[in-house]
C-alpha positions as CSV (number, residue, x, y, z in Angstrom):
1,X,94.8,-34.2,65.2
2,X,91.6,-32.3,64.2
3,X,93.9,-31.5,60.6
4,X,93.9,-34.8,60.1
5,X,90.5,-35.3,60.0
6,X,89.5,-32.8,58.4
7,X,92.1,-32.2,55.8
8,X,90.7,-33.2,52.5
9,X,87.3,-34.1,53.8
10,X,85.8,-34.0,50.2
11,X,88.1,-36.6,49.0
12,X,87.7,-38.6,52.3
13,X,84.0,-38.8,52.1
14,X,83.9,-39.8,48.3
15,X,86.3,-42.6,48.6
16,X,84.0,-43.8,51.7
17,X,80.7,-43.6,49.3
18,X,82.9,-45.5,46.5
19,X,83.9,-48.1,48.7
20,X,79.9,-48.6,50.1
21,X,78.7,-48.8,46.1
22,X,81.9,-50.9,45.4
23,X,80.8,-53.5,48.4
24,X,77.3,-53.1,47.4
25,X,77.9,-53.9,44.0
26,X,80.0,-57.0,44.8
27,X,78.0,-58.1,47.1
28,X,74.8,-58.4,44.7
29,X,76.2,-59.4,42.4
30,X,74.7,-63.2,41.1
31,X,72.0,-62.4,43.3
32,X,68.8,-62.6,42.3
33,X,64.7,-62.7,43.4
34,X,62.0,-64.8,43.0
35,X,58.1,-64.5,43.6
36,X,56.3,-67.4,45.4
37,X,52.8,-67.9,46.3
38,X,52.8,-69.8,49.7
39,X,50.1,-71.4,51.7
40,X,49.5,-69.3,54.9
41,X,50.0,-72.0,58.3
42,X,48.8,-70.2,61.8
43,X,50.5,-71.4,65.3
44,X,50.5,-71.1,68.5
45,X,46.7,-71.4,68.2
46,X,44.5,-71.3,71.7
47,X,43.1,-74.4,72.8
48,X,40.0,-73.5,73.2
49,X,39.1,-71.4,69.6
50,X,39.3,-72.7,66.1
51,X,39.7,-70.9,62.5
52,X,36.2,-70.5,60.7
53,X,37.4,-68.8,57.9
54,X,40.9,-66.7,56.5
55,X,40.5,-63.7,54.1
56,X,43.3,-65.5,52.1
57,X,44.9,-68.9,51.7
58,X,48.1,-67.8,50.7
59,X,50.5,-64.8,50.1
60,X,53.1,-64.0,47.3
61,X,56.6,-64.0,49.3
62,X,59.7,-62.7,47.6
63,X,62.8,-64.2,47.8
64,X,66.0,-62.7,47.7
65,X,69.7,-64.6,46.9
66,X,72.3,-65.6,45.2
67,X,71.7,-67.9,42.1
68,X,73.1,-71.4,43.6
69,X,70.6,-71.4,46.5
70,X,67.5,-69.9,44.9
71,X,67.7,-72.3,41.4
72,X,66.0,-75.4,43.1
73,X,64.0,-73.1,45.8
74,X,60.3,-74.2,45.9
75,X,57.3,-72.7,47.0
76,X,57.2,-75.9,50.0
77,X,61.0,-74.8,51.1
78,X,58.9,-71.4,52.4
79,X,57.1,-71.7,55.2
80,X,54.7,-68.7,56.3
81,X,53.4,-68.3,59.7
82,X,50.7,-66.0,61.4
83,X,51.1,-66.2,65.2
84,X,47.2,-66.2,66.9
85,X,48.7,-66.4,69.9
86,X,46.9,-63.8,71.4
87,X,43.9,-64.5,69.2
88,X,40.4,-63.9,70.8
89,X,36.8,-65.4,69.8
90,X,35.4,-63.3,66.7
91,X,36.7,-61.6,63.5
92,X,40.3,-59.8,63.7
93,X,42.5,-58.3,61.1
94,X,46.7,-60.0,62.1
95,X,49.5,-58.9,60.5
96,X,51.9,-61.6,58.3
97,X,55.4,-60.4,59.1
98,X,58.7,-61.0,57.5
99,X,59.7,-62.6,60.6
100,X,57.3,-65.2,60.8
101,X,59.0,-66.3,56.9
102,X,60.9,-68.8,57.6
103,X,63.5,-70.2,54.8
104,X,66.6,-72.0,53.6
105,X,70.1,-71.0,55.2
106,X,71.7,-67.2,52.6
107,X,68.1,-66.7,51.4
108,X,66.3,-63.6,52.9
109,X,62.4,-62.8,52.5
110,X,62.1,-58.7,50.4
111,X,58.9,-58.5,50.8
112,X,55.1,-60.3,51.8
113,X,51.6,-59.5,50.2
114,X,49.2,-59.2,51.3
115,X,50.7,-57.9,54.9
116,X,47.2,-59.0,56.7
117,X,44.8,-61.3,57.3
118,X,41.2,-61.4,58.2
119,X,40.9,-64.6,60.4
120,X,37.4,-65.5,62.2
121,X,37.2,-67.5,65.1
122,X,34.8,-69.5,67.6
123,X,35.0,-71.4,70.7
124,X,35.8,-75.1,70.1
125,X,33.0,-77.8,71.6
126,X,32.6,-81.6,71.9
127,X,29.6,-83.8,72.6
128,X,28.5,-87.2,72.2
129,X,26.4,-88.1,68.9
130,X,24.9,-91.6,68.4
131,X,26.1,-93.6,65.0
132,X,23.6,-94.7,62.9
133,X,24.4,-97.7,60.2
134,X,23.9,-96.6,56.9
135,X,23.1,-99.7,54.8
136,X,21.9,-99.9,51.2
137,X,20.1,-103.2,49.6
138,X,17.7,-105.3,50.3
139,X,18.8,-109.0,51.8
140,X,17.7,-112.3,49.9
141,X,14.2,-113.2,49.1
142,X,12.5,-114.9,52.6
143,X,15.0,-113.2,55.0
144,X,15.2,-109.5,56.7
145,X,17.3,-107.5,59.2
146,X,15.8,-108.5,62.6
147,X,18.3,-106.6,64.7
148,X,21.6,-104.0,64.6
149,X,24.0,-103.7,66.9
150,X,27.0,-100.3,67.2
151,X,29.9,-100.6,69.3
152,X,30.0,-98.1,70.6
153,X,26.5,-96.6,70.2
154,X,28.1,-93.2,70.1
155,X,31.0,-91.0,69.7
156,X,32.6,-87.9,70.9
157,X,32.9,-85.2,68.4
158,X,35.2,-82.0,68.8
159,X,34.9,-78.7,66.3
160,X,33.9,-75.9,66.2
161,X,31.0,-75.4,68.5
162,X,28.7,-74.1,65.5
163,X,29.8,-77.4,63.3
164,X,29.1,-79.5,66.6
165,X,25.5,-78.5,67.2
166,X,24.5,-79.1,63.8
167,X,25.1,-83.0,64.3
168,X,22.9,-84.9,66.4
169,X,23.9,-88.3,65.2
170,X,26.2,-89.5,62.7
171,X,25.9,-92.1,60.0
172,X,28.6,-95.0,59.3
173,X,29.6,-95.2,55.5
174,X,27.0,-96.8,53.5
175,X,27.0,-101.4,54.2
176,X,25.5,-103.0,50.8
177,X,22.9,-105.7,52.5
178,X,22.1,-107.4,49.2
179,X,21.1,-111.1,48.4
180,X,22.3,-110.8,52.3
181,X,21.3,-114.6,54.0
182,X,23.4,-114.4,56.9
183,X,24.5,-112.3,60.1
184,X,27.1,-109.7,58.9
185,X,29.6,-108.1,61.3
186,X,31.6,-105.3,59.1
187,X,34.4,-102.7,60.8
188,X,32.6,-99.5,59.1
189,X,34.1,-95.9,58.9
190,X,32.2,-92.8,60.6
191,X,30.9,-90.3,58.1
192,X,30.3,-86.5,59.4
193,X,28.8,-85.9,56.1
194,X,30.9,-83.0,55.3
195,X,31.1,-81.0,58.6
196,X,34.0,-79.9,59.7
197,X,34.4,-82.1,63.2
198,X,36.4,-84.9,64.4
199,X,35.4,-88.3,66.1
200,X,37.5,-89.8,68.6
201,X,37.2,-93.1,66.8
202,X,37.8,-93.5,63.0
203,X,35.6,-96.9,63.3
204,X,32.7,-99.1,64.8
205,X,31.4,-102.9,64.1
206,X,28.3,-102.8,63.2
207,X,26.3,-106.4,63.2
208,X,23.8,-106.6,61.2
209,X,21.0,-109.8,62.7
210,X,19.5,-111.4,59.2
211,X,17.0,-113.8,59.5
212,X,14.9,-116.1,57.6
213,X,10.9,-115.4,57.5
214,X,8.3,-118.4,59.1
215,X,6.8,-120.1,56.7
């Protein structure tokens, strides 16, 4: 049994090599790879923290397959994830892995760069923030604004707790007043003016009291 084996060994082990390189060779064949840049998407991110700021906003992924399946691929068919769910308040360097690529059916992700990201994180916060109409014009000549009213007077906003404490109040978008005579009552949007926090409510009506002057 043992001269079986081993008869011939030289011949046994080159037609073994010859049949990997012949599979190998079939098997890539009309196969081909593509580079993509791809947004970078975290999950699985604690309730409590938020992102400040990445390193990167996206990574170069390249794809491996055969011809049919990767003529119509698209850089929004790949989908690359960093997983934060062990993420802890402060700056940490995570790794993007090939596992976290996630892709059509027969396609298969070679390779990733960057491998890492830098990702900075704080504690979330929320408070409530008075709205302030903003209103631009002046009404018509003999009348003024004798009152405004906000419902609700206030909102709650939720960010990052160093974009929440730099809002004490926030405005509405701006109300044009002009040649006003009359009471207005306007549904106005809330305006964070550019910091990164969310209201509970997109909206609030705003009446604005016009009156006439004594003569």
């Amino acid at each position: 049994m043992k001269k079986l084996f081993t008869e011939n060994l030289g011949l046994k082990i080159s037609a073994v090599l010859i049949s990997v390189f012949l599979w190998f060779f079939v098997t890539s064949r009309g196969q081909s790879e593509i580079s993509l840049d791809v947004p970078l998407e975290f999950k699985n991110i604690p309730a409590d923290i938020g992102i400040v700021n990445t390193s990167i906003k996206t990574v170069s992924v390249t794809v491996r397959g055969f011809e049919r399946p990767m003529k119509n691929l698209k850089a929004s068919d790949v989908r690359v994830y960093v997983d934060l769910g062990k993420a802890k308040k402060g700056e940490d360097v995570y790794y993007v892995n090939k596992d976290d690529i996630k892709l059509p059916y027969a396609l298969s992700a070679m390779n990733v760069t960057p491998s890492t990201v830098k990702v900075k994180l704080d504690a979330t916060a929320s408070r409530t923030v008075l709205v302030k109409p903003l209103l631009t014009g002046e009404p018509s000549k003999g009348f003024f604004v004798s009152s405004i009213t906000v419902e609700p007077k206030g909102v709650v906003i939720r960010g990052l707790r160093s974009d929440v404490r730099k809002l004490n109040i926030v405005n509405t978008e701006p109300l044009d007043i002009t040649d006003a005579n009359e009471t207005m009552v306007q549904e106005l949007n809330i305006d964070t003016g550019g910091v990164k926090v969310t209201p509970d409510i997109e909206t609030v009506k705003v009446t604005i009291n016009i009156s006439g002057r004594r003569r």
